[in-house]
PyMOL commands that place a pseudoatom at each C-alpha (Angstrom):
pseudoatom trace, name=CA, resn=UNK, resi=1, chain=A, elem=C, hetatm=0, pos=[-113.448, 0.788, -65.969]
pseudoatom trace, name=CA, resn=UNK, resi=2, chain=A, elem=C, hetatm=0, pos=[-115.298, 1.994, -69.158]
pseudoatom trace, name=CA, resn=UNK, resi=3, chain=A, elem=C, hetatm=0, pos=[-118.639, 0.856, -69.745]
pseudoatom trace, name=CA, resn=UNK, resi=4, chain=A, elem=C, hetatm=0, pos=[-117.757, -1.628, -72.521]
pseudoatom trace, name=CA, resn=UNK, resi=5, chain=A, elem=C, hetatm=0, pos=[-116.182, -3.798, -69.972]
pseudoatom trace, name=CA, resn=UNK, resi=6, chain=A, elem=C, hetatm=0, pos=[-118.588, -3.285, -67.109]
pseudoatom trace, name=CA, resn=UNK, resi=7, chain=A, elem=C, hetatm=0, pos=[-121.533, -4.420, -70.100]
pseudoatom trace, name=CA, resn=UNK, resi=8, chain=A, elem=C, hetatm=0, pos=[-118.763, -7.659, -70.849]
pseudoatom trace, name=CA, resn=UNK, resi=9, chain=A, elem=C, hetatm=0, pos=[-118.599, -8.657, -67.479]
pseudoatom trace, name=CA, resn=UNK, resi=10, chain=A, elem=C, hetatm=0, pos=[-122.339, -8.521, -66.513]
pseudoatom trace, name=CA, resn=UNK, resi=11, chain=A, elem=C, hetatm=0, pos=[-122.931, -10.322, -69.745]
pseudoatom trace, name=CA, resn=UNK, resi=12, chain=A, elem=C, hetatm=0, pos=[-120.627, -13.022, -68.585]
pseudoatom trace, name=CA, resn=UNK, resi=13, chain=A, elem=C, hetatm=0, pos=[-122.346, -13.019, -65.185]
pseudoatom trace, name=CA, resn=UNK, resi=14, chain=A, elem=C, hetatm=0, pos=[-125.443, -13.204, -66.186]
pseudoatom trace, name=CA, resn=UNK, resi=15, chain=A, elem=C, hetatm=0, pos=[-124.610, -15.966, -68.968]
pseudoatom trace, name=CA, resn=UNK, resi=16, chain=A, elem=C, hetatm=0, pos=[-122.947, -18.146, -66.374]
pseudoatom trace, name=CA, resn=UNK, resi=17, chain=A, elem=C, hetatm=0, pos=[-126.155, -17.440, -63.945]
pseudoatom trace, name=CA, resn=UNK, resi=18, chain=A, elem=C, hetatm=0, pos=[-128.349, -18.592, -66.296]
pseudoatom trace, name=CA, resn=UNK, resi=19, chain=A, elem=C, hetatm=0, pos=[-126.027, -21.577, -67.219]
pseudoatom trace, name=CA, resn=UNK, resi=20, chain=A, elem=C, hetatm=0, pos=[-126.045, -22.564, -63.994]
pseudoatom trace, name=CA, resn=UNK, resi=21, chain=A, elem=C, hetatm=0, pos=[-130.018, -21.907, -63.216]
pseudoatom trace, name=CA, resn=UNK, resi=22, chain=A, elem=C, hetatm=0, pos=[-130.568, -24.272, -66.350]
pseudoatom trace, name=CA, resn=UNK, resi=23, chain=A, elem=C, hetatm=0, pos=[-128.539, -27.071, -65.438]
pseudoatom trace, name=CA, resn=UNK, resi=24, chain=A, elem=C, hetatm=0, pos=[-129.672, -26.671, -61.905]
pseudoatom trace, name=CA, resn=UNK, resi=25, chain=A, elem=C, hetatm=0, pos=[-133.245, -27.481, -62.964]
pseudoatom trace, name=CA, resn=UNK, resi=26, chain=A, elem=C, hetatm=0, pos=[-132.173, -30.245, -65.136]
pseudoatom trace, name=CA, resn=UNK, resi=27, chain=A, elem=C, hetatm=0, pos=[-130.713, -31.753, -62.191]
pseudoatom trace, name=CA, resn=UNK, resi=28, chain=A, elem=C, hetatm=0, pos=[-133.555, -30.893, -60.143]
pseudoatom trace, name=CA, resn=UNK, resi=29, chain=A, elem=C, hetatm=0, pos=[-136.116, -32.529, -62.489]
pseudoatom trace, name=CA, resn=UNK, resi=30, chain=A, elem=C, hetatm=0, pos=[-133.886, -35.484, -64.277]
pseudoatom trace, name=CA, resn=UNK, resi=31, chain=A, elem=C, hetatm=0, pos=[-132.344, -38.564, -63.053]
pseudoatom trace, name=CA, resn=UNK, resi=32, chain=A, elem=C, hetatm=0, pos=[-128.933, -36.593, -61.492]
pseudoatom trace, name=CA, resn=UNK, resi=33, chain=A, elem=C, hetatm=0, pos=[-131.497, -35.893, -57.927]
pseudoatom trace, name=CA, resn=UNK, resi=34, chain=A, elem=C, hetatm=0, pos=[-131.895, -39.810, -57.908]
pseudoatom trace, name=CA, resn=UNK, resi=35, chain=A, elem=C, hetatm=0, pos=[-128.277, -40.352, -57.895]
pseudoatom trace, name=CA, resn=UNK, resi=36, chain=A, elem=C, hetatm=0, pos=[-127.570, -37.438, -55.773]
pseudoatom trace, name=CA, resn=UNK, resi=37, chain=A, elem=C, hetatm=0, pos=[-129.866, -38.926, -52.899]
pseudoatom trace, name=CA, resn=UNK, resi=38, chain=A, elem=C, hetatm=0, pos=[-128.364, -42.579, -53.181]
pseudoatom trace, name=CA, resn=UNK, resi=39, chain=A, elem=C, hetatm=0, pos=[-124.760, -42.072, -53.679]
pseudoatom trace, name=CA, resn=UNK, resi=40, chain=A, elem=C, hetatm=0, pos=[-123.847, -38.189, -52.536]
pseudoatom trace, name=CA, resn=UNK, resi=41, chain=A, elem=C, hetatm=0, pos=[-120.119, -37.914, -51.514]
pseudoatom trace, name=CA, resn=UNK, resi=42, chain=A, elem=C, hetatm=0, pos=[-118.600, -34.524, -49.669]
pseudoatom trace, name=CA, resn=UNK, resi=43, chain=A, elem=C, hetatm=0, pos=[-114.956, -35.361, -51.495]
pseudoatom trace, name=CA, resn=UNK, resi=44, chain=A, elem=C, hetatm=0, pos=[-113.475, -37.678, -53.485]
pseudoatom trace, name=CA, resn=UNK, resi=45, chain=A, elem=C, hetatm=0, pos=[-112.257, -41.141, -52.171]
pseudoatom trace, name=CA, resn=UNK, resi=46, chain=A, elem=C, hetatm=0, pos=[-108.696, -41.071, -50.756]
pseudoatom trace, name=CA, resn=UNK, resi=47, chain=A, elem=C, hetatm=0, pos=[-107.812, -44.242, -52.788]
pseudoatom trace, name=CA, resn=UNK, resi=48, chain=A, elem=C, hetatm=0, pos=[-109.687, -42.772, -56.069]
pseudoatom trace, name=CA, resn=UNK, resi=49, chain=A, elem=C, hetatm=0, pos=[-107.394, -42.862, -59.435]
pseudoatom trace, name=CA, resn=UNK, resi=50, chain=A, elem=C, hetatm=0, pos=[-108.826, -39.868, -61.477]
pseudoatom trace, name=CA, resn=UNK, resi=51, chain=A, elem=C, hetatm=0, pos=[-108.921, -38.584, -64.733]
pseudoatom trace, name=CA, resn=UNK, resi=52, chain=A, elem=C, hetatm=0, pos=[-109.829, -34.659, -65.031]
pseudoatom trace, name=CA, resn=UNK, resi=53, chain=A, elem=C, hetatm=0, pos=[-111.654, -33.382, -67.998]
pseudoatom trace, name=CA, resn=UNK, resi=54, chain=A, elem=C, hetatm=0, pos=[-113.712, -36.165, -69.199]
pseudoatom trace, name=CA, resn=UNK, resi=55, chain=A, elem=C, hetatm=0, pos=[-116.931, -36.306, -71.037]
pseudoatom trace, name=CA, resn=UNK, resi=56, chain=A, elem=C, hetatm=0, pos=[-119.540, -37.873, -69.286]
pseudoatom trace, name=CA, resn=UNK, resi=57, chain=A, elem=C, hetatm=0, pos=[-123.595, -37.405, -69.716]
pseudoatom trace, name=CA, resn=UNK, resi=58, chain=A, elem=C, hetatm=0, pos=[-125.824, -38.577, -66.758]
pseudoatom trace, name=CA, resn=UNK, resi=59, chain=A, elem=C, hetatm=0, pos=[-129.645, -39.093, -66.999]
pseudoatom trace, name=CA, resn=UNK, resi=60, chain=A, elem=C, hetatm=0, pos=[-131.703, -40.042, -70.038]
pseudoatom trace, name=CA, resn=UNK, resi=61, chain=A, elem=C, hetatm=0, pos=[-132.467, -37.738, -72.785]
pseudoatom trace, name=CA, resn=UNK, resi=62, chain=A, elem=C, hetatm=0, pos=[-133.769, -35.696, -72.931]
pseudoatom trace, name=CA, resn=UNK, resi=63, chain=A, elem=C, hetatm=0, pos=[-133.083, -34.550, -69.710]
pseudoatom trace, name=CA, resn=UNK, resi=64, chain=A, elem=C, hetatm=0, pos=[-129.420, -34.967, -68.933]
pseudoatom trace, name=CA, resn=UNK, resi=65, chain=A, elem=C, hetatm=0, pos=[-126.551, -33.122, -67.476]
pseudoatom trace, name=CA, resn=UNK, resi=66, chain=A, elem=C, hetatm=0, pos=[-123.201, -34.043, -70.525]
pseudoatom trace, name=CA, resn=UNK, resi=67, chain=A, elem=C, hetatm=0, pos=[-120.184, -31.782, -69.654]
pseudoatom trace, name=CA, resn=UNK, resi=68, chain=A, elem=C, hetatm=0, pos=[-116.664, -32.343, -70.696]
pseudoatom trace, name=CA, resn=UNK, resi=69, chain=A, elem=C, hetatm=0, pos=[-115.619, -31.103, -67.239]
pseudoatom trace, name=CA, resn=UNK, resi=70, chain=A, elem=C, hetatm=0, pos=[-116.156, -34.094, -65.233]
pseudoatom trace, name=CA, resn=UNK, resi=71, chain=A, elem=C, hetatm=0, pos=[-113.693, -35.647, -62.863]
pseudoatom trace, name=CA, resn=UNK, resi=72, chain=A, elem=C, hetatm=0, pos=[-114.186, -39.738, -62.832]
pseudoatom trace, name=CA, resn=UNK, resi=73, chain=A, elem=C, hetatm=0, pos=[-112.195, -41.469, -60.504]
pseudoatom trace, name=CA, resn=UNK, resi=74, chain=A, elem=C, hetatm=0, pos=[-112.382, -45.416, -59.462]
pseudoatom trace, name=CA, resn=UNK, resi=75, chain=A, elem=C, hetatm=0, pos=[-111.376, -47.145, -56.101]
pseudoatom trace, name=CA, resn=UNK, resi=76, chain=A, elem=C, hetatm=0, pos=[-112.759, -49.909, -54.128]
pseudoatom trace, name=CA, resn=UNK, resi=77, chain=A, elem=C, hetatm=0, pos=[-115.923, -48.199, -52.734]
pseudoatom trace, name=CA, resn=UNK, resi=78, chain=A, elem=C, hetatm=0, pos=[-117.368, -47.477, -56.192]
pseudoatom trace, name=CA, resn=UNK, resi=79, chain=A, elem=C, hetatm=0, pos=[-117.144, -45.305, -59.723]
pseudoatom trace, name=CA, resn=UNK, resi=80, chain=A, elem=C, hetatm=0, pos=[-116.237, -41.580, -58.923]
pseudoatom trace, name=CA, resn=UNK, resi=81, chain=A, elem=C, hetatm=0, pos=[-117.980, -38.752, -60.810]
pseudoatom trace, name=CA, resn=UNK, resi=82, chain=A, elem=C, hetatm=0, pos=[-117.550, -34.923, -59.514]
pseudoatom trace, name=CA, resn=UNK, resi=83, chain=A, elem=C, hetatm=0, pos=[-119.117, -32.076, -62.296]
pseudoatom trace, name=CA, resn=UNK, resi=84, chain=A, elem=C, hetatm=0, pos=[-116.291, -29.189, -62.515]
pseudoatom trace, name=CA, resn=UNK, resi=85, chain=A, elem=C, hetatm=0, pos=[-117.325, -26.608, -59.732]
pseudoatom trace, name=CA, resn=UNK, resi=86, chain=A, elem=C, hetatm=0, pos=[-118.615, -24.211, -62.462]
pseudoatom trace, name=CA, resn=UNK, resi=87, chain=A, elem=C, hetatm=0, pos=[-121.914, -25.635, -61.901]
pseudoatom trace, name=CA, resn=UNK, resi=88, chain=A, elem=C, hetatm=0, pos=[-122.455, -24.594, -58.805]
pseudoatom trace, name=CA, resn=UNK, resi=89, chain=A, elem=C, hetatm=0, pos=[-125.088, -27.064, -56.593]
pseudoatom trace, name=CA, resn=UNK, resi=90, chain=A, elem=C, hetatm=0, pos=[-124.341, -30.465, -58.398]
pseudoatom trace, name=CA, resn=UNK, resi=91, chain=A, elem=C, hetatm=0, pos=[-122.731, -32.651, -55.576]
pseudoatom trace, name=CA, resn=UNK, resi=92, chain=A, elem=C, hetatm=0, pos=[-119.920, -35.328, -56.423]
pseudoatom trace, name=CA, resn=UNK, resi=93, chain=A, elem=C, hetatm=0, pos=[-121.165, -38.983, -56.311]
pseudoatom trace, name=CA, resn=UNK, resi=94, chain=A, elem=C, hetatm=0, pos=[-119.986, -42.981, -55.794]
pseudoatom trace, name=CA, resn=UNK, resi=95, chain=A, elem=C, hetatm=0, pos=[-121.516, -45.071, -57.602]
pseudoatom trace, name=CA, resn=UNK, resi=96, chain=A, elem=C, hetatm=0, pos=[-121.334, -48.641, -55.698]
pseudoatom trace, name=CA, resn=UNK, resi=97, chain=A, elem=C, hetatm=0, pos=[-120.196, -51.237, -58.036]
pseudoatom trace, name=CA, resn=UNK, resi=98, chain=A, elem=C, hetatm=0, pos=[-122.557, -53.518, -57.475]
pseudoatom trace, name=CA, resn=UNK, resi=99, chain=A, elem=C, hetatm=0, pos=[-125.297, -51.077, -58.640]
pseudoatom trace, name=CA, resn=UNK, resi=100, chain=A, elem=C, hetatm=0, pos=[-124.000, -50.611, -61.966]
pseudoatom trace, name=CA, resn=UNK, resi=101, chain=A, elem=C, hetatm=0, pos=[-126.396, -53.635, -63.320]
pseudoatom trace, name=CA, resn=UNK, resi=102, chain=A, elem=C, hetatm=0, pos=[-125.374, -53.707, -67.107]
pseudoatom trace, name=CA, resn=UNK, resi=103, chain=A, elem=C, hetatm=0, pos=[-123.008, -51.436, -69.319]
pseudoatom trace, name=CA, resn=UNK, resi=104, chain=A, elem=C, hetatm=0, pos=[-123.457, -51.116, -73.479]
pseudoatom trace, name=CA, resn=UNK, resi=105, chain=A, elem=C, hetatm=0, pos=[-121.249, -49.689, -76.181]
pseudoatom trace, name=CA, resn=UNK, resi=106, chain=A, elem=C, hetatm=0, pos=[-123.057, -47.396, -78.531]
pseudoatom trace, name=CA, resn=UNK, resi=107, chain=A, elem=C, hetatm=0, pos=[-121.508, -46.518, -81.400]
pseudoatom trace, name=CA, resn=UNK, resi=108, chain=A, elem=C, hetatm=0, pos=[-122.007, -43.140, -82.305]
pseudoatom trace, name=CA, resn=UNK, resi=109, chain=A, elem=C, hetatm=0, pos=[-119.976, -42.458, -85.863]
pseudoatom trace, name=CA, resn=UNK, resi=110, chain=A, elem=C, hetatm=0, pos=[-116.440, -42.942, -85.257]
pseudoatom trace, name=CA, resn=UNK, resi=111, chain=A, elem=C, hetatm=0, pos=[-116.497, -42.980, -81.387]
pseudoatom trace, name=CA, resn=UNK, resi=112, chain=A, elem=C, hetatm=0, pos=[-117.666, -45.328, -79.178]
pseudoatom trace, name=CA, resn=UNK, resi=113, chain=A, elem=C, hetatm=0, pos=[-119.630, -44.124, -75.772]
pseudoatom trace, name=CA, resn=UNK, resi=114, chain=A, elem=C, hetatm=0, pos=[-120.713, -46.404, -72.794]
pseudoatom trace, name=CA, resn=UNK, resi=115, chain=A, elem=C, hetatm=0, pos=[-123.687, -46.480, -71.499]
pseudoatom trace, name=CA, resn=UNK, resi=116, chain=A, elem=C, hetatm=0, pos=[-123.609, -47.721, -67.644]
pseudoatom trace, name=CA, resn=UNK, resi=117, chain=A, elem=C, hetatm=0, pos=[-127.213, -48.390, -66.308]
pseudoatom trace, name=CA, resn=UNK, resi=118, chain=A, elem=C, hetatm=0, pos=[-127.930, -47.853, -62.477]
pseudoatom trace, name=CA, resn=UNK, resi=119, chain=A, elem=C, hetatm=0, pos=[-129.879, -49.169, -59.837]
pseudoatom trace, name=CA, resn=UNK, resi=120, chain=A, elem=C, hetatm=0, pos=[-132.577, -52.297, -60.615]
pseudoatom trace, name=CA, resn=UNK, resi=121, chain=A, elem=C, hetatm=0, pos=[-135.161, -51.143, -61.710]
pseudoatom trace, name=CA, resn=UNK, resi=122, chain=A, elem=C, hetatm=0, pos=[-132.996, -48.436, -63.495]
pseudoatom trace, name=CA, resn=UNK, resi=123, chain=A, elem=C, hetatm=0, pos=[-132.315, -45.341, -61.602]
pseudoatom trace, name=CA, resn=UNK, resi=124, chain=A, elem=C, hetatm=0, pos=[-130.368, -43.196, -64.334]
pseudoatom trace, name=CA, resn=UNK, resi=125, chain=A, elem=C, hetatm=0, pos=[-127.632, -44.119, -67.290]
pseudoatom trace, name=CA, resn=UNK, resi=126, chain=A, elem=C, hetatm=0, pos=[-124.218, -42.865, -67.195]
pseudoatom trace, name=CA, resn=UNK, resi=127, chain=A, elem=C, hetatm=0, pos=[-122.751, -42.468, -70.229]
pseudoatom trace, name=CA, resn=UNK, resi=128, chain=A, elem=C, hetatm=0, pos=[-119.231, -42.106, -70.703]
pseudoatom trace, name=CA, resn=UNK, resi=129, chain=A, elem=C, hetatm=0, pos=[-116.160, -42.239, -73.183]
pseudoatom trace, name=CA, resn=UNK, resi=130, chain=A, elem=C, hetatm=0, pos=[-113.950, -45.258, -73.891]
pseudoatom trace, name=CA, resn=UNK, resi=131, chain=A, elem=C, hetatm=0, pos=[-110.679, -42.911, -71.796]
pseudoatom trace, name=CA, resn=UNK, resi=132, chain=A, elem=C, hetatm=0, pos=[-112.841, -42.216, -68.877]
pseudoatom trace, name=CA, resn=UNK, resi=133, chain=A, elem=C, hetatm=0, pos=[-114.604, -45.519, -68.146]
pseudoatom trace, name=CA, resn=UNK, resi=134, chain=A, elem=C, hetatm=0, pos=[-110.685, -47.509, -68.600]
pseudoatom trace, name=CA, resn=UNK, resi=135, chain=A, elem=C, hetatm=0, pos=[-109.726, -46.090, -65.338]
pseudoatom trace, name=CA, resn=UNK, resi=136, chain=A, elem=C, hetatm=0, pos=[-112.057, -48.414, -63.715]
pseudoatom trace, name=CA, resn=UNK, resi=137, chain=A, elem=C, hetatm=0, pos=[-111.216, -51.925, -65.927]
pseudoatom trace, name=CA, resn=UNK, resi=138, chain=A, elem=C, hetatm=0, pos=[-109.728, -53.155, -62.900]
pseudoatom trace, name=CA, resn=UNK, resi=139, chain=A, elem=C, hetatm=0, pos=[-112.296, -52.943, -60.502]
pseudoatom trace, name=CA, resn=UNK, resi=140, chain=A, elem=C, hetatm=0, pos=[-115.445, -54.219, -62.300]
pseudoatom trace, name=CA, resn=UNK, resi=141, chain=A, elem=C, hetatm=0, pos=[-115.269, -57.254, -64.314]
pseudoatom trace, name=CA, resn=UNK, resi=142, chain=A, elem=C, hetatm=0, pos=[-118.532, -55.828, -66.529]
pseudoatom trace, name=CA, resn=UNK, resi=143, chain=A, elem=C, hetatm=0, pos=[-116.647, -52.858, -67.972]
pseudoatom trace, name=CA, resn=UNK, resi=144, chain=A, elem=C, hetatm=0, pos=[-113.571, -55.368, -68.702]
pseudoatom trace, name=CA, resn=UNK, resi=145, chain=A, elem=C, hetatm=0, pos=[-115.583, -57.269, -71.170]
pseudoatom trace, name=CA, resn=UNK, resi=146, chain=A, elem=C, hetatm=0, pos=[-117.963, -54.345, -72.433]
pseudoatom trace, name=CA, resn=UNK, resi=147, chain=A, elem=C, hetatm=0, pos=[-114.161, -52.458, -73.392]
pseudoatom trace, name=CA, resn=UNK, resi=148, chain=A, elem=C, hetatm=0, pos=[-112.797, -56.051, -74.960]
pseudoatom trace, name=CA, resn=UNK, resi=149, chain=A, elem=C, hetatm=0, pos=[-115.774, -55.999, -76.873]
pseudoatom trace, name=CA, resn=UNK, resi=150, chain=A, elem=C, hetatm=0, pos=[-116.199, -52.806, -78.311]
pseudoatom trace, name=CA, resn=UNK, resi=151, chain=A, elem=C, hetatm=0, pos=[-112.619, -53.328, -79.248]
for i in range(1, 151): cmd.bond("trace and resi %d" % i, "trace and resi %d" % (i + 1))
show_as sticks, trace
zoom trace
């Protein structure tokens, strides 16, 4: 190996370390530890329908963890939400239905996000796209009516 790719790949190290220590603090300091100590899963429910890819934000601004890498899945035992493994230390969660106490569409130009708030008194917002949240319509009566809505 020359030294131009040796300097490429310890720039790409060192960018993803720092990625990583950055979000790591976020998640340290922000509302993503809350939901990591209530609702912590080691793998995804076996009944879970997910979508890969999806863009979901957790916490309030302006400390929040948004990625467009996000697994969300739905089955009985609650709302699935895994970050993609390229940020190391951020465990997958399952959000209990009955603790998602209230969800609002915010328009934001052309697109419409959803904000789900958590826990009573509110333990972190979830916000998430119109295609992610449908996959769990059928499970919680609130997102049927905030998606009919918004429509």
């Amino acid at each position: 190996m020359d030294n131009s790719t040796i300097s490429f790949i310890f720039q790409l190290v060192l960018i993803l370390f720092v990625t990583n220590l950055i979000l790591f603090l976020i998640c340290y300091f922000g509302s993503m530890r809350k939901l990591v100590q209530l609702y912590r899963v080691k793998k995804n429910p076996d009944d879970a329908k997910l979508k890969y890819f999806q863009d979901v934000s957790i916490g309030q601004f302006p400390i929040n963890v948004r990625t467009t890498l996000s697994t969300v899945g739905a089955s009985n035992s609650g709302l699935y939400i895994s970050i993609a493994p390229v940020f190391l230390g951020i465990p997958s969660i399952v959000v209990p239905w009955h603790s998602i106490v209230s969800i609002k569409c915010v328009r934001h130009g052309s697109n419409s996000l959803y904000k789900l708030f958590i826990g009573k008194p509110t333990v972190s917002v979830i916000r998430m796209t119109r295609k992610a949240l449908e996959i769990a319509e059928p499970f919680h009566s609130g997102i049927s009516e905030a998606l009919k809505s918004s429509s």
